[in-house]
N, CA, C and O atoms as a DFTB+ gen file, in Angstrom:
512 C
 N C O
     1  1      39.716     -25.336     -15.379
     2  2      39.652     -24.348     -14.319
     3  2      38.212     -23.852     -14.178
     4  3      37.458     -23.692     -15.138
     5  1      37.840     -23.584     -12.679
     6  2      36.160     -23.526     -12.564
     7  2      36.347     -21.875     -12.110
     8  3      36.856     -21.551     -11.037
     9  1      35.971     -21.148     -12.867
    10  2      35.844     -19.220     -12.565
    11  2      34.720     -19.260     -11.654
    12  3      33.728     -19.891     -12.017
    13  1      34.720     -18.716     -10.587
    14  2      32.960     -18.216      -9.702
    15  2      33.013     -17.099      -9.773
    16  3      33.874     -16.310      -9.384
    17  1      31.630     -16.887     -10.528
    18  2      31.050     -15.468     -10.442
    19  2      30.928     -14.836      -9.318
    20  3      30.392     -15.634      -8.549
    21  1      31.116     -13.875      -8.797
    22  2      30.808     -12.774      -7.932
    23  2      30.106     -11.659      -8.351
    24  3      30.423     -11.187      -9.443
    25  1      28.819     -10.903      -7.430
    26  2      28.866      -9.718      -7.954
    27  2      29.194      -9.026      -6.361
    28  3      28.858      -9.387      -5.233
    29  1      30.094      -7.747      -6.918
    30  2      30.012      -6.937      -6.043
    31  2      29.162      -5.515      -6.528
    32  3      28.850      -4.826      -7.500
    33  1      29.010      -5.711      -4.483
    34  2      27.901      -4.816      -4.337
    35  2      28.578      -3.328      -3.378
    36  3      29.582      -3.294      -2.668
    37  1      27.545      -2.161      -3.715
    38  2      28.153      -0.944      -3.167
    39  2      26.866      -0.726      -1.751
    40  3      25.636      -0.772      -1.723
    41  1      28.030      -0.461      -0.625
    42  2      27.021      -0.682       0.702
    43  2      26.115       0.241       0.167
    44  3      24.991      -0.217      -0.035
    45  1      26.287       1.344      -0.099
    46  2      25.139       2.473      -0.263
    47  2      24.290       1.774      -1.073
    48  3      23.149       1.465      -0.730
    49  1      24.774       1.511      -2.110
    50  2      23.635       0.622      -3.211
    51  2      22.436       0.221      -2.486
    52  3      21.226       0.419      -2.601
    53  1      23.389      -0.562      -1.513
    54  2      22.022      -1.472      -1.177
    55  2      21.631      -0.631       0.374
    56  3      20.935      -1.473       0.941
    57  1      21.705       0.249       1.057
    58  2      21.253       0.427       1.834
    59  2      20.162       1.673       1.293
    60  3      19.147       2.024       1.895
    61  1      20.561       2.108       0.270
    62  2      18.915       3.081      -0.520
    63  2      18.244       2.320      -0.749
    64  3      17.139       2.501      -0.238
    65  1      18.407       0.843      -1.722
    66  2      17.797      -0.088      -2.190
    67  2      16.222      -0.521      -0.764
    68  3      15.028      -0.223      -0.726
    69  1      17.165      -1.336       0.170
    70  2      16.616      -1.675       1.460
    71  2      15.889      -0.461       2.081
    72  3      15.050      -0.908       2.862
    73  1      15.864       0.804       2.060
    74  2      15.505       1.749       2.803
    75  2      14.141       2.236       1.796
    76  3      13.088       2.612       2.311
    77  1      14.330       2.167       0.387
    78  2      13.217       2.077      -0.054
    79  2      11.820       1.246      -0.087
    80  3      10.691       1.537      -0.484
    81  1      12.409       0.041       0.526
    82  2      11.363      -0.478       1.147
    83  2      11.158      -0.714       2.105
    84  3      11.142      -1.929       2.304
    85  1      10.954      -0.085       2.970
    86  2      10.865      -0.624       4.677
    87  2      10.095       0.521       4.600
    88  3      10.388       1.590       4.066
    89  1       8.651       0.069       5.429
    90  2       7.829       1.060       5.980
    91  2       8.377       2.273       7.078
    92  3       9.156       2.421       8.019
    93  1       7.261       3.115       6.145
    94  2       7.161       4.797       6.767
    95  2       6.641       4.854       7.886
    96  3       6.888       5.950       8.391
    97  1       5.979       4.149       8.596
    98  2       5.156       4.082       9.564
    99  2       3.841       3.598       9.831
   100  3       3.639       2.470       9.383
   101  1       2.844       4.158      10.464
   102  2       1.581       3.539      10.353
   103  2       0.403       4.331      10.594
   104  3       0.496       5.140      11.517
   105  1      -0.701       4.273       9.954
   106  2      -1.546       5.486      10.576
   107  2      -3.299       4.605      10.353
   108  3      -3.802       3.794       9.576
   109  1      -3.610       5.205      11.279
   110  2      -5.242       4.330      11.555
   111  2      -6.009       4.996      11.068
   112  3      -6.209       6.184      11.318
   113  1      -6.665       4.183      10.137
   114  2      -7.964       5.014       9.339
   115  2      -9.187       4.331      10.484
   116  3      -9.035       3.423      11.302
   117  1     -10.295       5.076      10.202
   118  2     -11.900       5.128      11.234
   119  2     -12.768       4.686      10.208
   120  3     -13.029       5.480       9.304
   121  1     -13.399       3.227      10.194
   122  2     -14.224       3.217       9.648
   123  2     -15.478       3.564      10.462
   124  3     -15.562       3.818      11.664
   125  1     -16.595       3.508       9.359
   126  2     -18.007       3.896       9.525
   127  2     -18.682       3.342      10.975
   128  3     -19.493       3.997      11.628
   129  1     -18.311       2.354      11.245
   130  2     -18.873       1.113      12.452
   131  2     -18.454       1.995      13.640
   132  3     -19.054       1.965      14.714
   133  1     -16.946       3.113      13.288
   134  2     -16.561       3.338      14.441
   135  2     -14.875       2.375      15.080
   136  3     -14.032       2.588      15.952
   137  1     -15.068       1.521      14.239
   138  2     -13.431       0.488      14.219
   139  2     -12.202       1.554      13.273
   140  3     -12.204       2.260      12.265
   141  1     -11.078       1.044      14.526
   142  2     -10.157       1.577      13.777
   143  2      -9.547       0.744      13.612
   144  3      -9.496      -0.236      14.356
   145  1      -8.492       1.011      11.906
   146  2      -8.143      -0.123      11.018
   147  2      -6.439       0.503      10.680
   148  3      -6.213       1.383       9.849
   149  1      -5.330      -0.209      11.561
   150  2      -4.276       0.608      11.136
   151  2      -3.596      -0.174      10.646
   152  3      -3.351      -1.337      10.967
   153  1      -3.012       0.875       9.249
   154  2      -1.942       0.168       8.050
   155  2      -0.769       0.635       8.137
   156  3      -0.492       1.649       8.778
   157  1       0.203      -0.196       7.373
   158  2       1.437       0.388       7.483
   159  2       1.400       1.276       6.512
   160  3       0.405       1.212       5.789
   161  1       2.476       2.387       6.189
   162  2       2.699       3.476       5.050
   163  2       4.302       3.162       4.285
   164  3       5.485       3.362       4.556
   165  1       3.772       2.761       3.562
   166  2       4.928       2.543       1.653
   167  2       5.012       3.711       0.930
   168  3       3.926       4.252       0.721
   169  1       6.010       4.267       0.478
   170  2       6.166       4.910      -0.770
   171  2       5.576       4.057      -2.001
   172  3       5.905       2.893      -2.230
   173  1       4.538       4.901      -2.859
   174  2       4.336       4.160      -3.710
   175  2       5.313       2.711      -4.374
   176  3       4.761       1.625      -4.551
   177  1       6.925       2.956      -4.705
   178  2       7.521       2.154      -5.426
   179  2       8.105       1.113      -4.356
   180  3       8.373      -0.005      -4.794
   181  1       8.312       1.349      -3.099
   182  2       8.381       0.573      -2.351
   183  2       7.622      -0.486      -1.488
   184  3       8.045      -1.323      -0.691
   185  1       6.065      -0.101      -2.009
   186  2       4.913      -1.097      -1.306
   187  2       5.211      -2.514      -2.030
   188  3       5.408      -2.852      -3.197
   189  1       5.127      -3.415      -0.345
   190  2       5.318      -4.795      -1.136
   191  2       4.401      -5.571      -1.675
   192  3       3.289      -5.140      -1.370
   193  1       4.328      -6.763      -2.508
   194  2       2.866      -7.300      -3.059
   195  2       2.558      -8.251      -2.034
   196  3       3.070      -9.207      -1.451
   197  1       1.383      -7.505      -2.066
   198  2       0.159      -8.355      -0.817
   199  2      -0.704      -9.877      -1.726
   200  3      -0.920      -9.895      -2.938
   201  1      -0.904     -10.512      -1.178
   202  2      -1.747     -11.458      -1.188
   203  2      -3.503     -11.102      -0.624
   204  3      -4.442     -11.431      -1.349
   205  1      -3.669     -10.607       0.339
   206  2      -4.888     -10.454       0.514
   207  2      -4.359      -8.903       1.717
   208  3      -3.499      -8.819       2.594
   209  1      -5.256      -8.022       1.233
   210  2      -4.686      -6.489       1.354
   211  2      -6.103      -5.835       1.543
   212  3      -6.979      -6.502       0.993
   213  1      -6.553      -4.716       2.170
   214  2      -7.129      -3.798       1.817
   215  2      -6.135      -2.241       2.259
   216  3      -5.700      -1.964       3.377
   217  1      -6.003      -1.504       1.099
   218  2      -5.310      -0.264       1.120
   219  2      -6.150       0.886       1.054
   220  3      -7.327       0.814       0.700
   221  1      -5.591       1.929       1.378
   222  2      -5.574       3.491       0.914
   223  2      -4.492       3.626       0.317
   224  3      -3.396       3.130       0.576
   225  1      -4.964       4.671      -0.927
   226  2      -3.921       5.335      -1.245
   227  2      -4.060       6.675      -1.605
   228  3      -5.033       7.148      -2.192
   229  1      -2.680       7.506      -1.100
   230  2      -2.600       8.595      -0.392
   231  2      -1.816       9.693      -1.080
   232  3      -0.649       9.338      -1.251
   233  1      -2.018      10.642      -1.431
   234  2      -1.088      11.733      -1.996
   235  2      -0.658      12.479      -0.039
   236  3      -1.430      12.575       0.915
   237  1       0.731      12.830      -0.126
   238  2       1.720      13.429       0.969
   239  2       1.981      14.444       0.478
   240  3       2.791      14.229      -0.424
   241  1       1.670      15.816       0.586
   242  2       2.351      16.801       0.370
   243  2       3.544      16.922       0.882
   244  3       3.942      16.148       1.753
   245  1       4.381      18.061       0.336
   246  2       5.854      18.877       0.811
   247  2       6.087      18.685       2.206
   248  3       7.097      18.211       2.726
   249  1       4.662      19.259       2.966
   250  2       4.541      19.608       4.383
   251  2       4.019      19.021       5.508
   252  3       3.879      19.381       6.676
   253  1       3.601      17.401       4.479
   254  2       3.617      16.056       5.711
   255  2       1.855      16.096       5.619
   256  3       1.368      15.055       6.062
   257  1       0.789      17.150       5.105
   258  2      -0.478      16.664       5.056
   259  2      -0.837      15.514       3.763
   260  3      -0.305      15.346       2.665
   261  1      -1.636      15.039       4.239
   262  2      -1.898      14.106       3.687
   263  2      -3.395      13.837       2.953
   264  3      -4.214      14.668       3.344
   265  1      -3.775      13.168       2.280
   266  2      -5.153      13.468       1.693
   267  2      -5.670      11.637       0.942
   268  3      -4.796      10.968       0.391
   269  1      -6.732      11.245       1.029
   270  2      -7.073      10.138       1.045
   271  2      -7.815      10.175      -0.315
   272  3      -8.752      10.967      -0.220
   273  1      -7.739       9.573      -1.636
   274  2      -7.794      10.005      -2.592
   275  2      -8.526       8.099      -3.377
   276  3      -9.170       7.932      -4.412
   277  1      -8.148       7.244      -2.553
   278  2      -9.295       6.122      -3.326
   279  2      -8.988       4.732      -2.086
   280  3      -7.814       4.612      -1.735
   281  1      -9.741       4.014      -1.641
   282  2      -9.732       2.907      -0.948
   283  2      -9.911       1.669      -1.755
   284  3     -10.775       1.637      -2.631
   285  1      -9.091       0.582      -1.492
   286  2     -10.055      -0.928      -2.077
   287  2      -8.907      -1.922      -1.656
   288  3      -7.817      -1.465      -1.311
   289  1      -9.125      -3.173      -1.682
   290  2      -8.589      -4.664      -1.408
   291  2      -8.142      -4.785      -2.702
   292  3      -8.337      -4.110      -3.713
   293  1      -7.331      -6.045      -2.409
   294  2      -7.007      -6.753      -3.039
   295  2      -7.940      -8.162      -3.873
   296  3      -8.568      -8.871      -3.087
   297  1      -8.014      -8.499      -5.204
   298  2      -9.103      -9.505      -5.545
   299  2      -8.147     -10.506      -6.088
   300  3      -8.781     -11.561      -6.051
   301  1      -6.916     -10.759      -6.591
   302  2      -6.376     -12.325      -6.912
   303  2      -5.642     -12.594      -6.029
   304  3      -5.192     -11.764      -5.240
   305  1      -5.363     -13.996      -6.016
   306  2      -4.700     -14.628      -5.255
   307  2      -3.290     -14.418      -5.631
   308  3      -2.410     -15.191      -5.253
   309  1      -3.040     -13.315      -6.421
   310  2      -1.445     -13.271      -7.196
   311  2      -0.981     -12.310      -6.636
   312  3      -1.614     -11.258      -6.720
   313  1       0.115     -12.336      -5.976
   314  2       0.349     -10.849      -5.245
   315  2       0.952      -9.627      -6.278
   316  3       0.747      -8.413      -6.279
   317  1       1.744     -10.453      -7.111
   318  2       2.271      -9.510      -8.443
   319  2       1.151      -8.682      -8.879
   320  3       1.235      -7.460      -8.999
   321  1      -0.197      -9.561      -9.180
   322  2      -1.062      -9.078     -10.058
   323  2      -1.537      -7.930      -9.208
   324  3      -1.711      -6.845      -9.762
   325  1      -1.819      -8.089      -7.602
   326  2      -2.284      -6.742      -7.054
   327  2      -1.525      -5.593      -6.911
   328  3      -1.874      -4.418      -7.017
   329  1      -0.541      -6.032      -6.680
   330  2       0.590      -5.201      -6.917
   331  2       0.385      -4.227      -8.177
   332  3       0.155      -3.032      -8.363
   333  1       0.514      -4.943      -8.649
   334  2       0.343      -3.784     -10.416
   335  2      -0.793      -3.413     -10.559
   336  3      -1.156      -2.998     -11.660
   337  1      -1.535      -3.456      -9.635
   338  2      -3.034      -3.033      -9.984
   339  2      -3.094      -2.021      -9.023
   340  3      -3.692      -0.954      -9.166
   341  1      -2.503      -2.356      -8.104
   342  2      -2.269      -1.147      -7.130
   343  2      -1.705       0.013      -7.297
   344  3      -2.130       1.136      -7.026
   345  1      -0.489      -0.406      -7.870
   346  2       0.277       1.091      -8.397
   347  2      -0.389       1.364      -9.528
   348  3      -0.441       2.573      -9.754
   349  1      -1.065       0.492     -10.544
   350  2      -1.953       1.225     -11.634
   351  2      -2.656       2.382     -11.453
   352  3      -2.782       3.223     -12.343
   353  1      -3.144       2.485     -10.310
   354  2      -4.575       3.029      -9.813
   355  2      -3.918       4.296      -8.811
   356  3      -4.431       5.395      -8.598
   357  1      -2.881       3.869      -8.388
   358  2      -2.286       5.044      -7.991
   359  2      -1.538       6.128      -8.608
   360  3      -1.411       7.317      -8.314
   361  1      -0.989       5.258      -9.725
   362  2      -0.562       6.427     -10.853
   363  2      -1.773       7.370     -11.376
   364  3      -1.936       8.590     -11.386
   365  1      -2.666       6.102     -11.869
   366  2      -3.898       7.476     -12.347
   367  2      -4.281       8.660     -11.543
   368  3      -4.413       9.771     -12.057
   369  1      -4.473       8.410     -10.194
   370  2      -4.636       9.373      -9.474
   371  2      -4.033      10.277      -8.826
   372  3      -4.516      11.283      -8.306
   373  1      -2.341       9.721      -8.868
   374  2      -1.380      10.727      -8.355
   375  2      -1.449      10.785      -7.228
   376  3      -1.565      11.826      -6.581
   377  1      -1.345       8.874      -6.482
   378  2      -0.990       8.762      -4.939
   379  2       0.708       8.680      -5.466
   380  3       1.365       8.458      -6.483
   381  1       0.940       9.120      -3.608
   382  2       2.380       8.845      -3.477
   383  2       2.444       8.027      -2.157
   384  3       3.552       8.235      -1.665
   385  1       2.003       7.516      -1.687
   386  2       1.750       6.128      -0.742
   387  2       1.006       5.217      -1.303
   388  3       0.405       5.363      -2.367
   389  1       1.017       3.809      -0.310
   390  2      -0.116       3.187      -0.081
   391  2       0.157       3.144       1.190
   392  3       1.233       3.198       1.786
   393  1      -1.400       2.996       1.714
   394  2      -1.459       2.156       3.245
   395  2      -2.135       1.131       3.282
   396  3      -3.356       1.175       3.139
   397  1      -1.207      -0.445       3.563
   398  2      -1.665      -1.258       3.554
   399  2      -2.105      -2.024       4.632
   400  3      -1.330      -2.305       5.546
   401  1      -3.370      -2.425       4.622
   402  2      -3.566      -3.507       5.927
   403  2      -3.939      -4.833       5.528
   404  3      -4.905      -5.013       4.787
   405  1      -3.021      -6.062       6.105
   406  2      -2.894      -7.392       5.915
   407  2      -3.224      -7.965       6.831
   408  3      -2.659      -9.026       7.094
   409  1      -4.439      -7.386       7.791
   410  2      -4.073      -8.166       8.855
   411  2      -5.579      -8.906       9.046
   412  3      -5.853      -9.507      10.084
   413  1      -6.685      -8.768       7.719
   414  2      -7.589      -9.551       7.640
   415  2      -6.995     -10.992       6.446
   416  3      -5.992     -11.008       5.733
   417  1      -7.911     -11.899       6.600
   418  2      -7.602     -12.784       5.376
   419  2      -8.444     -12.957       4.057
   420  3      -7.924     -13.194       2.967
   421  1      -9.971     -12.797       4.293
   422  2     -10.475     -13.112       3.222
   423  2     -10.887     -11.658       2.471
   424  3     -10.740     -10.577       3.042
   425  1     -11.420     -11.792       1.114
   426  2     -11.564     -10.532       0.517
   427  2     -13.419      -9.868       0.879
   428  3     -13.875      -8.748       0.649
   429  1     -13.843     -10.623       1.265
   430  2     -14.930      -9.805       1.877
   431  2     -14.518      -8.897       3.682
   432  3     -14.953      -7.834       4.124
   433  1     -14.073      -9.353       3.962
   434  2     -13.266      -8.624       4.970
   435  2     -12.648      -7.797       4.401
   436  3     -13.342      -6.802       4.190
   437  1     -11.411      -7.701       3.951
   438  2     -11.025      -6.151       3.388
   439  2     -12.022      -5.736       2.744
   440  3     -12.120      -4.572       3.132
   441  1     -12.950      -5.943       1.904
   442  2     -13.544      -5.278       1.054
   443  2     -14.800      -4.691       1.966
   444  3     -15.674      -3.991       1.453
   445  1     -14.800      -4.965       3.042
   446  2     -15.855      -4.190       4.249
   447  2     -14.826      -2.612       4.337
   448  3     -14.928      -1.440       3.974
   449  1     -13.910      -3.431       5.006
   450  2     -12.816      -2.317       5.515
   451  2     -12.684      -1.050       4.509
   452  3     -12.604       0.164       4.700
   453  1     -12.695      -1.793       3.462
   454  2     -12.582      -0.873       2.319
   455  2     -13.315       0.406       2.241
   456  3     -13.053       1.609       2.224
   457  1     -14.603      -0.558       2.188
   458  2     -15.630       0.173       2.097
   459  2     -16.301       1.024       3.303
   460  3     -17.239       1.820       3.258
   461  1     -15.699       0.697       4.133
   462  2     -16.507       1.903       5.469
   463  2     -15.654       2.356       6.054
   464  3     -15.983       2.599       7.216
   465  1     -14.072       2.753       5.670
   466  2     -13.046       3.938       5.597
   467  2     -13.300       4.451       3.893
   468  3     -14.033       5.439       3.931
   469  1     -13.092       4.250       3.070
   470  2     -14.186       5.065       1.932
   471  2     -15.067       5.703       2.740
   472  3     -14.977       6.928       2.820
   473  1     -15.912       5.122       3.365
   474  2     -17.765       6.054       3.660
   475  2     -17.233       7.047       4.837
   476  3     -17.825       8.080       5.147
   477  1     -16.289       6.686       5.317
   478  2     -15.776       7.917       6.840
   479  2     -15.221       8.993       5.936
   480  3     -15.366      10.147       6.339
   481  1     -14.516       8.778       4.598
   482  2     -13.259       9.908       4.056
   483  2     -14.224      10.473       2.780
   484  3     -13.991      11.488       2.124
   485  1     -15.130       9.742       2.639
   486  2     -15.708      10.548       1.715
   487  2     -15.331      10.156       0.153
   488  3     -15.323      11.031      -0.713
   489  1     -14.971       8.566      -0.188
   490  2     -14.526       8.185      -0.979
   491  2     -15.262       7.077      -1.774
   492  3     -14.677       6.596      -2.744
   493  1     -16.549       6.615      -1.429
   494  2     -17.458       5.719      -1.789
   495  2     -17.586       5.850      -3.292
   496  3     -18.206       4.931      -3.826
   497  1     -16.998       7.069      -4.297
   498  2     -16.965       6.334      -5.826
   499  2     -15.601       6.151      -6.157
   500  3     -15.253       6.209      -7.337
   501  1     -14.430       5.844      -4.846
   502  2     -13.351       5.691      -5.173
   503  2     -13.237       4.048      -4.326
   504  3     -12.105       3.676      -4.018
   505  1     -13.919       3.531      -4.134
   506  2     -13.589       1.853      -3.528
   507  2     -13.012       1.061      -5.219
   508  3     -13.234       1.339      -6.397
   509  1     -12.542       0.443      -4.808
   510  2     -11.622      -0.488      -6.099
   511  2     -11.556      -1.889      -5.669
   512  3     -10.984      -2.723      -6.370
């Protein structure tokens, strides 16, 4: 006799699950040049792993202000690895977002982006 596993699942389960990751929205940072560069917005535990990324990451207060607290790209080709390097860096600092933008490819490109939304927010010893 052949048993098939099943798992059952609880709709709610998975609709917190799914809702924890689906973007918050989107908001355009100004770099230095004068270009605006808009990312989507993740709850920290819900940002997905990027491959080639440049982020902010953001502490949200109670009352929806927001505050820009370190900028930088992504540097391996491993999305896991940025991933954990991402939330590394956000734990230290006590973001509760990221905002990610994927919509360059190579890492000198984000790492411009990076760097001249840093120089607009006032974050140039926070690029990563």
């Amino acid at each position: 006799m052949v048993r098939v596993l099943t798992r059952e699942t609880d709709d709610r389960s998975e609709s917190l699950i799914s809702a924890l990751f689906q973007p918050l929205g989107g908001q355009t940072w100004h770099g230095l040049s004068g270009r605006r560069y808009t990312h989507t917005i993740y709850k920290l535990v819900g940002c997905p792993a990027p491959v080639t990324a440049n982020w902010v990451l953001v502490r949200r207060s109670e009352s929806g202000h927001f505050e820009a607290l370190a900028t930088g790209y992504t540097k391996s080709e491993v999305a896991s690895v940025n991933l954990a390097d991402i939330r590394h860096q956000a734990a230290r600092i006590g973001a509760t977002e990221v905002h990610l933008d994927q919509s360059f490819d190579g890492e000198r490109d984000n790492a411009r982006v990076a760097s001249e939304i840093a120089q607009v927010e006032g974050l140039e010893h926070r690029v990563t």
